[in-house]
VOKOLLUM-541484 format. One record per residue (C-alpha): residue number from 1; x, y, z. Coordinates in steps of 0.001 Angstrom, whole numbers. Example, Ala and Ser with C-alpha at 12.3 -4.5 7.8 and 13.67 -1.06 7.14 Angstrom:
<sites>
(site 1 (12300 -4500 7800))
(site 2 (13670 -1060 7140))
</sites>
This chain:
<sites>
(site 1 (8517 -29820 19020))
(site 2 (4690 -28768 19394))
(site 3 (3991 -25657 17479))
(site 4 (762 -23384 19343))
(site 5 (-2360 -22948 17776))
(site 6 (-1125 -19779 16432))
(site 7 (2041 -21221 15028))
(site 8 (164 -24219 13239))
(site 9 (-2130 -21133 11507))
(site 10 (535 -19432 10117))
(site 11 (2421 -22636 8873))
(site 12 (-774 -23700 7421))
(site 13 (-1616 -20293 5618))
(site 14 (2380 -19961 4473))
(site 15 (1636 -23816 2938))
(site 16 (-1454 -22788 1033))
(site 17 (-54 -19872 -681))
(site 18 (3223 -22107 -1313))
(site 19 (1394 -24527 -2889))
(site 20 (-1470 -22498 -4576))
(site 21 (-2012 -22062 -8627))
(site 22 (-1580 -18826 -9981))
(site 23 (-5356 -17871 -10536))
(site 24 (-5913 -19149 -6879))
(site 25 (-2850 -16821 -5776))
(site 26 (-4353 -14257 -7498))
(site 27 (-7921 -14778 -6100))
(site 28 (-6389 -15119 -2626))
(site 29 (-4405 -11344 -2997))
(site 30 (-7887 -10086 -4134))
(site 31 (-9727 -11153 -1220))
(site 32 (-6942 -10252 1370))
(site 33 (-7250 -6908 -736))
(site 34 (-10862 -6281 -295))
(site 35 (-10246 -7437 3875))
(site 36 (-7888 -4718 3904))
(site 37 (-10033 -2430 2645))
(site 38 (-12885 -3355 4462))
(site 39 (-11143 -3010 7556))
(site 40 (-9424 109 6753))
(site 41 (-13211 1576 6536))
(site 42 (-13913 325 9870))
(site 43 (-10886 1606 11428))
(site 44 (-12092 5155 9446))
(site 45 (-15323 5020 11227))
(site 46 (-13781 4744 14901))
(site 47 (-11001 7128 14198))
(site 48 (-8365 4639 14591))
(site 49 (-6008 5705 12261))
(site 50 (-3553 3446 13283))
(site 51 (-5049 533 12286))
(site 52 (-6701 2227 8907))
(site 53 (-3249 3360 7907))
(site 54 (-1816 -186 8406))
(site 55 (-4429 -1479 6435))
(site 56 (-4143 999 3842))
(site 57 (-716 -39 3512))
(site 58 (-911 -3244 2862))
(site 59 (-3970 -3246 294))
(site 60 (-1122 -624 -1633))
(site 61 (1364 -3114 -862))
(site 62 (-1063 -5832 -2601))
(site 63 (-2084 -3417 -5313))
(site 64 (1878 -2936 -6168))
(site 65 (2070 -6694 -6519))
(site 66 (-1030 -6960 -9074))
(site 67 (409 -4254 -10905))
(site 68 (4058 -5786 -11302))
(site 69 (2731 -9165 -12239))
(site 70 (581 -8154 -14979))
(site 71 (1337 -8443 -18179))
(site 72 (411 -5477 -20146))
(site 73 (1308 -6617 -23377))
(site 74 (-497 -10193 -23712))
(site 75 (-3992 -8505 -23559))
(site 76 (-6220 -5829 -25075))
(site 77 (-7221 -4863 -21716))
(site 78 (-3696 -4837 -20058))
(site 79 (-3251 -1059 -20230))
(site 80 (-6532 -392 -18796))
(site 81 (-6538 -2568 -16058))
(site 82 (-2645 -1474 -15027))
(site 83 (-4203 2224 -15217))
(site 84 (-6949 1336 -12677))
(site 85 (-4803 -292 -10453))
(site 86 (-2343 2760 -10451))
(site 87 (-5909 5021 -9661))
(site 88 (-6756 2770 -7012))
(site 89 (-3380 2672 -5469))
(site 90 (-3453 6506 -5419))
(site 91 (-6834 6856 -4132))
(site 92 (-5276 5016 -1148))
(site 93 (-2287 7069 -689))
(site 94 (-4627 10165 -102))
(site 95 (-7297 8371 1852))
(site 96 (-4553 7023 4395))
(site 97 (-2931 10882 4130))
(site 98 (-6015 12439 4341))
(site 99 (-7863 10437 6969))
(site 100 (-10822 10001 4284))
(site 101 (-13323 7076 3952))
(site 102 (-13852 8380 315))
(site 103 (-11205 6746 -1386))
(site 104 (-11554 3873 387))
(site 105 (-14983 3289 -1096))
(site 106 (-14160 4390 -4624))
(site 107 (-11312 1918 -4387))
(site 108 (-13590 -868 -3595))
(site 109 (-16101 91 -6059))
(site 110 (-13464 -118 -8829))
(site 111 (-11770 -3564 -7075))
(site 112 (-14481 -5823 -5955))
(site 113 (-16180 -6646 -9462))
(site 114 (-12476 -8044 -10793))
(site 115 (-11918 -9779 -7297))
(site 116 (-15788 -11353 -8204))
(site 117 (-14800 -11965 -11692))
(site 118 (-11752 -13757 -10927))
(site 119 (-13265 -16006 -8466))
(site 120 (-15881 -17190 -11026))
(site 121 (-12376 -17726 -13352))
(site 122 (-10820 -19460 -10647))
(site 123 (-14143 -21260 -10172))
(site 124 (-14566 -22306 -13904))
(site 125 (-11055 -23664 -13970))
(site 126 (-11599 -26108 -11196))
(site 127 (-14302 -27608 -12871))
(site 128 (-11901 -28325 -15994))
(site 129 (-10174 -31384 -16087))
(site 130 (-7262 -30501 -18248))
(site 131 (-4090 -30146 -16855))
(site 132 (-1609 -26819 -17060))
(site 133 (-5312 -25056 -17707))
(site 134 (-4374 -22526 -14885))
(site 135 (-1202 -21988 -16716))
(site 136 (-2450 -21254 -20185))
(site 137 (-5693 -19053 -18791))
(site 138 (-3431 -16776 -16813))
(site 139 (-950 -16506 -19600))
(site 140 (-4106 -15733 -21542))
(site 141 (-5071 -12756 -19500))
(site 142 (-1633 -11616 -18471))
(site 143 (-976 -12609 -15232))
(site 144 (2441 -13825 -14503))
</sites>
């Protein structure tokens, strides 16, 4: 059986999340995050709600995953950063109900300096030789 070109993408993408630590899981739902968002903005700026709404959707949909996997109680910070994910997610429920770019870019704002800083984690980790470090560090910070 020969799989298409578009067949062979998906089984490759469905294989690198499979097999992906949790900080690079993590990393990876930030970026799609900040895609999602980015494109949602574009869609805002042609009208086409269809496709900022299904965008919208799934950066909430994302959003709702960070939020469930954190771990409030391992970290100092935990409370905070669950709060800003719960404003963020909210800012998108009335951007995509009110057709408005505004949220969009206040959800970005808030989002893209923890999707930077957990790439330089990510990053850091890689360079480290030891092994289960990915486990401990995101223990450490609370994510599942």
């Amino acid at each position: 059986m020969t799989l298409t070109f578009s067949a062979q993408r998906t089984q490759y993408a469905n294989d690198a999340v499979l097999s992906a630590s949790p900080v690079r899981l993590l990393t990876m739902l930030y970026d799609r995050l900040m895609l999602d968002l980015e494109r949602a903005a574009v869609a805002h700026e042609s009208a086409d709600w269809q496709t900022m709404s299904n965008n919208l959707l799934h950066a909430q949909a994302i959003v709702t995953e960070l939020s469930s996997s954190l771990k409030v109680d391992l970290w100092d910070g935990g409370p905070q950063l669950f709060a800003l994910y719960q404003y963020c997610q909210s800012l998108l429920v009335l951007a995509n109900v009110r057709r408005e770019a505004a949220g969009i870019h206040e959800a970005i704002d808030h989002l893209e300096p923890l999707r930077q800083a957990w790439q330089e984690a990510a990053a850091q980790l890689s360079v480290q030789p030891a092994a289960g470090a990915s486990g401990a560090i995101s223990r450490d910070l609370g994510v599942a």
